[in-house]
Each structure stands twice: as structure tokens, then as C-alpha cells.
N, C-alpha and C positions, 0 to 999 in steps of 0.2 A: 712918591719916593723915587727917586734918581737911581740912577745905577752904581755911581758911587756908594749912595746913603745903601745902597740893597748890598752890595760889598761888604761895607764894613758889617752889616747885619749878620751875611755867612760867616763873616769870620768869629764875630763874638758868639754867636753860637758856639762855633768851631772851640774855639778856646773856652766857651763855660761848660761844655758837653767833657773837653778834654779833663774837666776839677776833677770829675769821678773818677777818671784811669789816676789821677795822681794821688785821690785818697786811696784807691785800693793799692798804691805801689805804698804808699807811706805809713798809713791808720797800723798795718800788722808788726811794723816794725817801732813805730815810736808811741804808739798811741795813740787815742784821738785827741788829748789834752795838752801833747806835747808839739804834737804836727799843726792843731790848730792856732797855738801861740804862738810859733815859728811862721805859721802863715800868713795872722793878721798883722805882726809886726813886721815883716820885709814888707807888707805890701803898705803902711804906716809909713816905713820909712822911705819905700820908693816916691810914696806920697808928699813926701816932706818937703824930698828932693826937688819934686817936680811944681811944688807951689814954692818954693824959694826962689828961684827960676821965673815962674811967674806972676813971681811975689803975692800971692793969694793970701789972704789973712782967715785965721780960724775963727775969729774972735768967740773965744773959749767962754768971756766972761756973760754971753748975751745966749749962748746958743747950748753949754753946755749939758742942760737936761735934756734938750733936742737929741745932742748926739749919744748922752748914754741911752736914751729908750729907742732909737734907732739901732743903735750900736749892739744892743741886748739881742734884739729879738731879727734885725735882718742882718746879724752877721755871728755875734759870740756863739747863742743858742744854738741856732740852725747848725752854723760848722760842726759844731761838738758831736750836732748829732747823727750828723750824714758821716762825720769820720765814724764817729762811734758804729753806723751800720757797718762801716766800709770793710770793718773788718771781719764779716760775714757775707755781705752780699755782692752781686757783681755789678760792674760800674753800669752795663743795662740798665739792670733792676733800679738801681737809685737815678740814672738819670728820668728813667720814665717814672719815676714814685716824686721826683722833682719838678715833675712837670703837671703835679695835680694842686700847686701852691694858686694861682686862678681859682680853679674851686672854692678853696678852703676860705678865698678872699671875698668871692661873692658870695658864699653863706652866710660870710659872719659879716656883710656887710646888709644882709637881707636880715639876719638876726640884729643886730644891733639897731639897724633903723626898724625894726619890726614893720619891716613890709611882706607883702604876703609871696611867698615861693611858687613863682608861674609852674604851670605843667612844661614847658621848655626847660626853666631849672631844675624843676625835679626829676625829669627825665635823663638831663645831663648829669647829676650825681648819682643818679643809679647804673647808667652807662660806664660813669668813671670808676663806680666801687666795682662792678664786674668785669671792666679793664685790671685792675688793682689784682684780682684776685683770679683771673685767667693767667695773668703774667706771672706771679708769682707761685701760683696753684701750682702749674704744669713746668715750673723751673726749678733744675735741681739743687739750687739753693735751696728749698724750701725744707728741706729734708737733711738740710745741716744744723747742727748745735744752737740754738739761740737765734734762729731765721727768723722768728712770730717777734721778739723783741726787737731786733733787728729795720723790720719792717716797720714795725708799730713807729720806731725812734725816726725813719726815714720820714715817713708821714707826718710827725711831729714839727721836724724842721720846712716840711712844707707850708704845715699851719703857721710855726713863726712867720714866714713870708708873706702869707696872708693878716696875718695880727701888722705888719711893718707897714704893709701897703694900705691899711685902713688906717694906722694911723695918718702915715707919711699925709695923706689927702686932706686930712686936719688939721695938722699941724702947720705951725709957722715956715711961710717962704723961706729957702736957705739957698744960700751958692750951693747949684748942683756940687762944684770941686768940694769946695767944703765939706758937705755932707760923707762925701768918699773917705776925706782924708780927715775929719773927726770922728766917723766911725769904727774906722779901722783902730786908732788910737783907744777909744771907748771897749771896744770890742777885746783889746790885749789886753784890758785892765780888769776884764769880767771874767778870762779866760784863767789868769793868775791863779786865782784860789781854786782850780779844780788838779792844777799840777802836780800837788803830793798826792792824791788819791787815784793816778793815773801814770805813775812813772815808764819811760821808754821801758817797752820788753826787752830789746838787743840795740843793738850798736847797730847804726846807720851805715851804707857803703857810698861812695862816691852816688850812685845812681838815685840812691833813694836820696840823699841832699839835694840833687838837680829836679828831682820830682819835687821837690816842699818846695824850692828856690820860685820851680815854674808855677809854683801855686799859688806863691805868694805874691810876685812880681806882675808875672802874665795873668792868672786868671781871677786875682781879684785888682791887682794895682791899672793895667794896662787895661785892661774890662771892665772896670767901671770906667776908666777914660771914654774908651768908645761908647759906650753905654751911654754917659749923660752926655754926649757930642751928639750922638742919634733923637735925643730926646730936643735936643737944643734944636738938631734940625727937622724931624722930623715928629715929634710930637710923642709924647707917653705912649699914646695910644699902636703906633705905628712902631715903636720901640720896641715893645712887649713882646712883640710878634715872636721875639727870640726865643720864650717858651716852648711853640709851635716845632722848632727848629734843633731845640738841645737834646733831646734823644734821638736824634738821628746819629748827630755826631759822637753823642754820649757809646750808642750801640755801634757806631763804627771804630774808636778807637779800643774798644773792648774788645772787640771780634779780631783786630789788627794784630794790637800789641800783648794783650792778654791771652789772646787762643779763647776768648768767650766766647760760647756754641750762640748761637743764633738762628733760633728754631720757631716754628711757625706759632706756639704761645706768645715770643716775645713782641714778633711783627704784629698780630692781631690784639694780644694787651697793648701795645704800641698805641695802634692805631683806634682803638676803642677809648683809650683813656684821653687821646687828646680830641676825638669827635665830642666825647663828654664834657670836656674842658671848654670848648668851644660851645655848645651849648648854653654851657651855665653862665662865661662872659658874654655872650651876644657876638662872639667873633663869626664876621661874615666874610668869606675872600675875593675882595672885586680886582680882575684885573684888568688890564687896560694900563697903558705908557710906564709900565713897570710898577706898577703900584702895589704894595702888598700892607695890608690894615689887618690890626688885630688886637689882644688882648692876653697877657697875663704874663708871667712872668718863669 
């Protein structure tokens, strides 16, 4: 990896770590139903825009179960239910509960292929469930209203991401753009029917429009761009590495812009839950001419 391709790598961190500060600015005012429809449709249409342009074809008529079972489970689900956290827990807390979707992908990729779980992997998931539960144990989130659901729902959308990544690996070759720009679509259509059962609490202000705007735009339209560009040049594997990366920035824009305390639970669940994470993918870190290799997502 070039110094360039290790660039754009901080930055999409940078900007997937920032989702979580813009669900917590958003999820308490509009909901998770409303915020996340607004989300995947700007980032749909920023999509649309940007393959017209490049004139990219969807072709809807070859590909379209592709994109709704992609669309389900790595975009509609999971958003729903990290906004759904969001409006409980702090952007910390879900970017490092976001960072356990690796896991959840090599479980159930050891479960499904019924192969047998080395003492490495099983050491990494016991690592990461008591990262999981240092970090949260000793944060005072934990001790607000509906945290244990909260939690549970953050975890949930990380397993979605492991269900998307074991399909994705099965499934039919697709135009990386493609895939971005029929999911997002797919994912607005799955979103629809949860809107009456979840209507905005209050009226949005300037600021919380420009959080949904940046979420929609930036940190899913613009982030999958760099995202499968990284993949194109540096390989899935080398890609992924952004996992590794997203609660750092997740826990620095919290600390920044929120006033989120950042205390020695969060730094050692931190750091516990992505040793384990590592573990359980086989992520090793060789460096040398700028190289950085990894796994998960």
C-alpha cells in the first residue's frame, strides 16, 4: 500500500468513524426510521448523479436480488439499528461495538462452513466479548434507560455486516459502483415501511439537516467511493484494514464535538475488542514500504 492508497485509508476511517457523531446528532431528533431514509436516499441520489457522469449502468433487471439482499442486511438493517442505539449510546460506544462486525463474520463463516473454531478464534471472541463488556460495564451509558437494548441492537447491526460479508464472498461478481449505488436504492425501499412506526420526535434545525446531509452524502455516498477505489487498488483484504481504524476516529470525534468523556474503560475496551477482532480474522501487521494488511470491516 502506497502512501496515497494509506491517505485515502485515514480518511475513510475519518469519515466512517464521523457516522456515529452524526447519528447521535440526528437518531434523538428524527428518529432512527426517518434519519435513516434521509440517509440512504441522498447517498442513492448522490449515487445516481455520480454514475450518470460516469455513465455506469445498474442493470436492475440481472442483478436486482443481488442488491435487495445486499441492500437488507449491509445497509437498511444495520443503519436502523445503530441509529436506533444512537439514541442511547455514545458515538464511542457504537463505533467500537462497530468494530466487532469481523467477528461476527468469521463465526458464522466457521459456522456455516462447519469448520472447527481454532484456540486463536476462540480466544479472540472471548477477548472481544470482554472488550464488549469492559467498555460498556464501566461507561456511564450503561446506567441510562434502555442501554442493555441499545447495546444488544448495536451488536445486531454488526452481525448484519457479517451476514453481507459472507454472503457478498458467494455471491455473483458485481460492479463494485454498482453494488454502492443499487444498494442504497434497495436499502430506501426496505427502510419505507418502518416510517409510520417511528415518526420524527421534533423538528430538525439547520445543524441537524447538515448532520443527515453529511451522512448521507459523505459518509455513505463519498465512502463507499473511496472504499471500493481502495479495494480496486489495493485488494479487500488491505481495504478492510479500515475496521482497525474507525474507533479511533469514532472516539475522537465524540470526545471533540460531543464533550464524550474518554476514560481509561473506553481506551482498554478499545483496545481489547480490536486485539480480539484481530485474532479471530488472522489480521497480522507487517510493516515495511508503508504497508499495512488486514481484515474486517
Amino acid at each position: 500500500m502506497n502512501t496515497s492508497n494509506f491517505l485515502r485509508l485515514l480518511l475513510l476511517a475519518a469519515i466512517w468513524g464521523g457516522s456515529f457523531l452524526f447519528l447521535r446528532i440526528g437518531a434523538p431528533v428524527l428518529g432512527p426510521a426517518v434519519l435513516i431514509e434521509y440517509r440512504v436516499l441522498f447517498a442513492a441520489l448522490f449515487l445516481a448523479l455520480v454514475g450518470l457522469v460516469l455513465r455506469k449502468r445498474l442493470d436492475i433487471r440481472a442483478n436486482w436480488k443481488h442488491y435487495l439482499m445486499l441492500g437488507f442486511f449491509n445497509s437498511a438493517l444495520p443503519f436502523l439499528l445503530f441509529a436506533w442505539g444512537a439514541r442511547t449510546l455514545s458515538a464511542s460506544v457504537l463505533s467500537v461495538l462497530n468494530a466487532t462486525a469481523p467477528m461476527w463474520g468469521a463465526l458464522l463463516g466457521a459456522l456455516w462452513g462447519r469448520g472447527a473454531i481454532t484456540a486463536r478464534t476462540g480466544l479472540g471472541l472471548v477477548l472481544g466479548t470482554a472488550g464488549v463488556a469492559l467498555l460498556v460495564g464501566f461507561d456511564d451509558v450503561s446506567s441510562r434507560p434502555g442501554a442493555a437494548l441499545a447495546v444488544a441492537a448495536a451488536l445486531a447491526a454488526a452481525l448484519c455486516y457479517g451476514i453481507a460479508s459472507l454472503y457478498a464472498k458467494s455471491a455473483r461478481s458485481v460492479d463494485p459502483f454498482a453494488n454502492a449505488h443499487g444498494t442504497m436504492w434497495a436499502a430506501a425501499l426496505f427502510v419505507l415501511p418502518a416510517l409510520p412506526f417511528f415518526p420524527a420526535p421534533a423538528t430538525p434545525t439547520p445543524g441537524v439537516w447538515a448532520a443527515v446531509l453529511a451522512l448521507g452524502v459523505v459518509c455513505s455516498g463519498i465512502a463507499y467511493l473511496i472504499y471500493f477505489k481502495l479495494i480496486e487498488d489495493v485488494g479487500p483484504t488491505s481495504a478492510l484494514t479500515v475496521t482497525f481504524l474507525n474507533p479511533v476516529f469514532g472516539i475522537l470525534w465524540g470526545a471533540l464535538f460531543l464533550g464524550e468523556t474518554v476514560g481509561w474503560h473506553t481506551l482498554a475496551g478499545s483496545g481489547i475488542v480490536l486485539v480480539g477482532t484481530a485474532l479471530v480474522t488472522g489480521f497480522v501487521p507487517r510493516l515495511g514500504r508503508a504497508a499495512v494488511a488486514g481484515a474486517g470491516k
